[in-house]
C-alpha positions as CSV (number, residue, x, y, z in Angstrom):
1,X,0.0,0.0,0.0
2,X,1.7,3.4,-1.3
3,X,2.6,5.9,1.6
4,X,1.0,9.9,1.1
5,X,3.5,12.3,2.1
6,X,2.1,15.5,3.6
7,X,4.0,17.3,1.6
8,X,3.2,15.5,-1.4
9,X,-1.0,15.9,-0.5
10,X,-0.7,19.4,-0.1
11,X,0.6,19.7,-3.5
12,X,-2.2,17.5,-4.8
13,X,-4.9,19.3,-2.9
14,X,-3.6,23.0,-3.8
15,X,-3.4,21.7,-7.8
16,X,-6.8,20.9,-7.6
17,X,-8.3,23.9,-6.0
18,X,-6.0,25.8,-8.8
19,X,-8.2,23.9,-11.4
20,X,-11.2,24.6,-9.8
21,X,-10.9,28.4,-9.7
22,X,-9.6,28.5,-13.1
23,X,-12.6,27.1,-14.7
24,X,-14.7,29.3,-12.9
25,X,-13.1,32.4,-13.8
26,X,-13.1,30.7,-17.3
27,X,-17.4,30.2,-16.7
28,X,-17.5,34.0,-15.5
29,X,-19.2,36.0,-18.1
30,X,-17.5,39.5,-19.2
31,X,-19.6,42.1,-17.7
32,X,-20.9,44.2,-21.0
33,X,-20.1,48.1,-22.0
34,X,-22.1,50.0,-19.6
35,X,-24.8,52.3,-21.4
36,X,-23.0,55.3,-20.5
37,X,-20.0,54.2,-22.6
38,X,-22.0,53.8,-25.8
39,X,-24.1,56.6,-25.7
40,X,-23.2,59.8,-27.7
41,X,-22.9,63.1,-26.2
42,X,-25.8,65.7,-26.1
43,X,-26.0,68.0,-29.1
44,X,-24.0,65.1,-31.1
45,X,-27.4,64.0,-32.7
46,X,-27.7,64.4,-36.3
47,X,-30.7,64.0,-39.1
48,X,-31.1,60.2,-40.0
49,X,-28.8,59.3,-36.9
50,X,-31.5,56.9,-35.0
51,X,-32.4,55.5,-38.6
52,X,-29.3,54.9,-39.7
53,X,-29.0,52.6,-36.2
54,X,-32.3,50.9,-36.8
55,X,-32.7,50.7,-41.4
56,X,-29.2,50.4,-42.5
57,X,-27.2,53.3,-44.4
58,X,-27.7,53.5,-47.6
59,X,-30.6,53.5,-50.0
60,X,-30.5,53.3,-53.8
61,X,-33.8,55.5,-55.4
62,X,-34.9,53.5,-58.3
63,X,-35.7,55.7,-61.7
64,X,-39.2,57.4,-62.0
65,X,-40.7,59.3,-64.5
66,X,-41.8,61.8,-61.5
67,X,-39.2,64.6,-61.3
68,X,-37.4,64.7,-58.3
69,X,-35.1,67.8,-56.6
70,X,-31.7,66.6,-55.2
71,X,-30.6,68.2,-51.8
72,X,-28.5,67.7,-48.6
73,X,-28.9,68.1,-44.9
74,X,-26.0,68.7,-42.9
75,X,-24.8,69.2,-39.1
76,X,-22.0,70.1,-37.0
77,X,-19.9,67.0,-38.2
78,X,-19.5,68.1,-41.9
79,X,-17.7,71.5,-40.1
80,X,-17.8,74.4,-43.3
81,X,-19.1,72.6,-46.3
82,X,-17.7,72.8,-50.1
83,X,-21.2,74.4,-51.4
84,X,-20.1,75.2,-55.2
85,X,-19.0,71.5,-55.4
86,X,-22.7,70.4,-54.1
87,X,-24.1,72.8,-56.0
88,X,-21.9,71.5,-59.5
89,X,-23.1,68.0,-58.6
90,X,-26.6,68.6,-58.9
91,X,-28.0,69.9,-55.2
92,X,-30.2,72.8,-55.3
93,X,-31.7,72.9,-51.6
94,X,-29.8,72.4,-48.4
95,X,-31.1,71.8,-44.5
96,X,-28.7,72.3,-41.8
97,X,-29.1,71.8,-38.5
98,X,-29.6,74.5,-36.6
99,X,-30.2,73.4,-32.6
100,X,-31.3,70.5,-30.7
101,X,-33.6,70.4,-27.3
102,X,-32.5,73.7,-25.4
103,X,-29.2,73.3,-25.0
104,X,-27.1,73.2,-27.9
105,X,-26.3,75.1,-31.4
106,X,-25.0,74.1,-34.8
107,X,-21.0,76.0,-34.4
108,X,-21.2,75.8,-38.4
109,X,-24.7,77.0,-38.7
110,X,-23.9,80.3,-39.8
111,X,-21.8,78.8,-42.6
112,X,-24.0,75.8,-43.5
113,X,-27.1,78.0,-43.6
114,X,-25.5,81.4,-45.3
115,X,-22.8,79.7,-47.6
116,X,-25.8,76.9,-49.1
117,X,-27.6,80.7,-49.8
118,X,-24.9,82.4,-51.3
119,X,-24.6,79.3,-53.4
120,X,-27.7,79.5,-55.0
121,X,-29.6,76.8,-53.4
122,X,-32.7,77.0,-51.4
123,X,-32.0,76.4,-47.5
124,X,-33.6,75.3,-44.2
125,X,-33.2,74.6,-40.8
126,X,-34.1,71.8,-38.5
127,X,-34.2,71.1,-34.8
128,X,-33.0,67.6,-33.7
129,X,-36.1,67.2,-30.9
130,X,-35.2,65.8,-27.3
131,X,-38.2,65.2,-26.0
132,X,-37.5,64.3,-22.5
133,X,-35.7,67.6,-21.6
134,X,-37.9,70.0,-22.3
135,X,-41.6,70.9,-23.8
136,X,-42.4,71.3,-27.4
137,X,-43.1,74.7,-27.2
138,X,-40.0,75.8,-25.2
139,X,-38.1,73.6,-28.3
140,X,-39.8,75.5,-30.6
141,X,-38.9,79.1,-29.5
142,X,-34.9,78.1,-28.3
143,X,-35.5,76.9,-32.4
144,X,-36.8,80.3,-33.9
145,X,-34.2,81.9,-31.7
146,X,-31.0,80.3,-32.9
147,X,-31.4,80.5,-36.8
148,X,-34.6,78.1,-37.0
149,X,-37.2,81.0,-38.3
150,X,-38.7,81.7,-41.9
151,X,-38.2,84.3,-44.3
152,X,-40.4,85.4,-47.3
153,X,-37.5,85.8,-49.7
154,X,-38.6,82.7,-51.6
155,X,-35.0,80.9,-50.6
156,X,-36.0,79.7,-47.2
157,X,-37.9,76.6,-46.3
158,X,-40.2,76.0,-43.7
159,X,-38.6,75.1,-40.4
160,X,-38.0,71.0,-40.1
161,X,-38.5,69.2,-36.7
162,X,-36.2,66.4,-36.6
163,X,-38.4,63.6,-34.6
164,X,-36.5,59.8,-34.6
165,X,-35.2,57.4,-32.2
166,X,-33.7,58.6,-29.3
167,X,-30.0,58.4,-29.3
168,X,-29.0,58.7,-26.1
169,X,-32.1,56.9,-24.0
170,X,-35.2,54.9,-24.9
171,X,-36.4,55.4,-28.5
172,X,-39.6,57.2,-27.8
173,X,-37.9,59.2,-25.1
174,X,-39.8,57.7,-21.9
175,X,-43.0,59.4,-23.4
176,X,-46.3,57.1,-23.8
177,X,-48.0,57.4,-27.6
178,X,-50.6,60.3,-26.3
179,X,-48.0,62.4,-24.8
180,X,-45.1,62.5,-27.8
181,X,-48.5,63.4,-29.9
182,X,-48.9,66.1,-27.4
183,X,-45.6,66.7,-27.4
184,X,-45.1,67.1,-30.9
185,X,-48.3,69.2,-31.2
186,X,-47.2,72.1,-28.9
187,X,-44.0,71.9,-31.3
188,X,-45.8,72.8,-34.7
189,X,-48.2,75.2,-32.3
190,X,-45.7,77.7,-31.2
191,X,-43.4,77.4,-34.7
192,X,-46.5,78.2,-36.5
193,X,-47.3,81.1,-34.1
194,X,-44.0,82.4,-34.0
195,X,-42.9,82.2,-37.4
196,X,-45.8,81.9,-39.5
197,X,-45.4,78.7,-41.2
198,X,-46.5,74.8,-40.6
199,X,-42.9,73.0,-39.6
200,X,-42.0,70.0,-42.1
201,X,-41.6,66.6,-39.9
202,X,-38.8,64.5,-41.0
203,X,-39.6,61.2,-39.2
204,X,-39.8,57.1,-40.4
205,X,-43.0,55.2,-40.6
206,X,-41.8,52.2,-38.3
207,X,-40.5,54.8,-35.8
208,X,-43.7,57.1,-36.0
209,X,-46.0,54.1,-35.5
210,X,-43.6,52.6,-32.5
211,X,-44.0,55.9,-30.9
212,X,-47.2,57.6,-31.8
213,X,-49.0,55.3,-32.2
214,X,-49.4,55.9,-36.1
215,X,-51.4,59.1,-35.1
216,X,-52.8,61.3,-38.2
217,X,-53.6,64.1,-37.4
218,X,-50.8,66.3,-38.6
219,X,-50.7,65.1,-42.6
220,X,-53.0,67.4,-43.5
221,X,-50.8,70.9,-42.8
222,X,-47.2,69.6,-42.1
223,X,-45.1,68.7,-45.2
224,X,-43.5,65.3,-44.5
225,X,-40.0,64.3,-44.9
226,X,-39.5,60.5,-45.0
227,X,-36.6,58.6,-43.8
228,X,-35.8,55.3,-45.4
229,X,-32.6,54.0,-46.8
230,X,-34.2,52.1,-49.8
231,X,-34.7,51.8,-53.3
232,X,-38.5,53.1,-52.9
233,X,-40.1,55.3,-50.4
234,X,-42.3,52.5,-48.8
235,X,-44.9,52.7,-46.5
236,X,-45.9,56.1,-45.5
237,X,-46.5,57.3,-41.7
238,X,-50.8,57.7,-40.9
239,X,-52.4,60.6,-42.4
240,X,-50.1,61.7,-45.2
241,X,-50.8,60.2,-48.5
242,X,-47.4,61.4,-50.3
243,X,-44.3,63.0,-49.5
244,X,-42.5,65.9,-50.0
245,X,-39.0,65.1,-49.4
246,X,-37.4,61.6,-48.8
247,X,-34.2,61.3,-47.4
248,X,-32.8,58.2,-48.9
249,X,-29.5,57.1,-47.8
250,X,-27.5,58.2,-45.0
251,X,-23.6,58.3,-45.3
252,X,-22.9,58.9,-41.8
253,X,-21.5,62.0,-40.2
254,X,-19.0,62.9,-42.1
255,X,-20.2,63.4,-45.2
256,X,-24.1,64.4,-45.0
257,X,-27.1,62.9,-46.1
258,X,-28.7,63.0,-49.3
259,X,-32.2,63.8,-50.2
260,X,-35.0,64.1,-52.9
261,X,-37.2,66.4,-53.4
262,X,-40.7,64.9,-55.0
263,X,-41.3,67.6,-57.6
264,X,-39.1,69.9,-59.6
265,X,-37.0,73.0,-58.7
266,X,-40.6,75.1,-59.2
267,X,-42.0,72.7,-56.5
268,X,-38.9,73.6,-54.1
269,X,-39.4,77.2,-55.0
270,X,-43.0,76.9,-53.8
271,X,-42.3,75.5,-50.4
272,X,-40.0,78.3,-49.7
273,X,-42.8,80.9,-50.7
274,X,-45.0,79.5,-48.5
C-alpha cells in the first residue's frame, strides 16, 4: 500500500483547487459596455442618426418618370461645407441643423445656412427634438431663436422638426404614444405662431408608428420628410398620402445625407414661398 507524504498531499490538494478556480473564472461571463459608454454626447445627434441605427445606411432611389429635386442636410460634423461643389453636382436645396432640445447650437450653422444661400440653393433649418428635456413649445422658440425661423425671400424653407429614435435613452424618449402626440403638437403650435409657417416633420413610418401610435392628425398641414434607406419610399406614416421630401441614404456624419425632393425645382421654389 503506497505511503502519502504530507507534503506530497498538499501539493495534490492545492493543484486541484488551482483547477477549480480556473474554470470558474473561465465560466464567468464579461460584464458588457455600460450604457453610459455607448451613448453619444448631447447636441452630437444628427438628421437620420437613430435610422441609420435601426434601417441600414444606404438606399438606392430606383428611376421614376416623376421629377425629383436633389438636396442635402447637414450638421456640425460636416464642419464648413464645399457648397459650389454640391451645387456642380446637382443639389439645389440644403437643410442644416440648426439646434437640438434647449441646449445646444450648430457652431457651423452660420456657414451651412449662409454659404448653401450664397450658393444658390434653397435652404432650411431643422431642430434635432429631445423630448424628454424640455416641452415642445419651449423647443420651438430656443429653435426660432438660434437660426430656425422663416423668411419670405422665396430661398428659405419652412422650419424641419427632426423627430427619430432617441440616441442617447429609450427610443420614444420615456414618453407614452398620447403624450409624444402632445408633445409634438405644442412643437408645430408655437413654430406656426412664432414664425408663420406649418414645420416640415422629418420622421420614419416604423418609428412614427412605434411611438405615436401611427397618429394622423398632422398630414393634412405639415409637409413630411421620409426617412428610409431604400430603393423606394415604402410605406408612408398615418395621415399623409405622399411625401415631400425623402431622405434616402445616409452616409454617416462625415459626409451628410442625401435627399429628394418629389417635384421639380418650381415645387422647391413653392415650399419656400409658403
Amino acid at each position: 500500500m503506497p505511503v502519502h507524504r504530507p507534503g506530497s498531499l498538499r501539493l495534490v490538494l492545492t493543484g486541484l483547487l488551482l483547477t477549480a478556480l480556473s474554470l470558474s473564472l473561465a465560466a464567468t461571463p464579461t460584464p458588457p459596455a455600460s450604457a453610459a459608454e455607448d451613448t453619444p454626447a448631447r447636441g452630437s445627434a444628427y438628421m437620420g442618426m437613430g435610422v441609420a441605427s435601426h434601417d441600414g445606411v444606404h438606399g438606392l432611389p430606383r428611376d421614376t418618370r416623376v421629377t425629383q429635386t436633389e438636396g442635402v442636410d447637414v450638421s456640425s460634423h460636416q464642419g464648413n461645407v464645399a457648397w459650389a461643389t454640391l451645387w456642380s453636382g446637382g443639389v439645389r436645396w440644403a437643410y442644416a441643423k440648426a439646434t437640438e432640445g434647449t441646449y445646444y447650437t450648430n457652431p457651423y450653422f452660420a456657414q451651412q445656412y449662409n454659404g448653401s444661400y450664397s450658393t444658390g440653393m434653397i435652404r432650411g433649418a431643422y431642430h434635432f427634438a429631445t423630448p424628454d428635456t424640455a416641452s415642445g413649445a419651449a423647443q420651438a422658440d430656443y429653435f426660432v431663436d438660434h437660426g430656425g425661423g422663416w423668411s419670405p425671400d422665396g430661398r428659405t424653407l419652412p422650419g424641419a422638426l427632426d423627430i427619430e429614435w432617441n440616441p442617447y435613452g429609450p427610443a420614444c424618449y420615456g414618453k407614452s404614444q398620447a403624450a409624444m402626440v402632445a408633445w409634438i403638437g405644442d412643437f408645430l403650435n408655437r413654430y406656426r405662431a412664432r414664425s408663420g409657417r406649418d414645420a416640415v416633420i422629418y420622421t420614419a413610418t416604423s418609428w412614427w408608428t412605434q411611438c405615436t401610435g401611427g397618429y394622423a392628425g398632422f398630414g393634412a398641414s405639415n409637409p413630411l420628410w421620409i426617412a428610409r434607406y431604400a430603393s423606394t419610399v415604402g410605406p408612408l406614416p398615418a395621415g399623409w398620402s405622399n411625401h415631400t421630401m425623402w431622405q434616402y441614404t445616409s452616409t454617416g456624419p462625415t459626409v451628410g445625407d442625401h435627399d429628394r425632393f418629389n417635384g421639380a425645382l418650381d415645387r422647391v421654389q413653392a415650399l419656400a414661398h409658403g
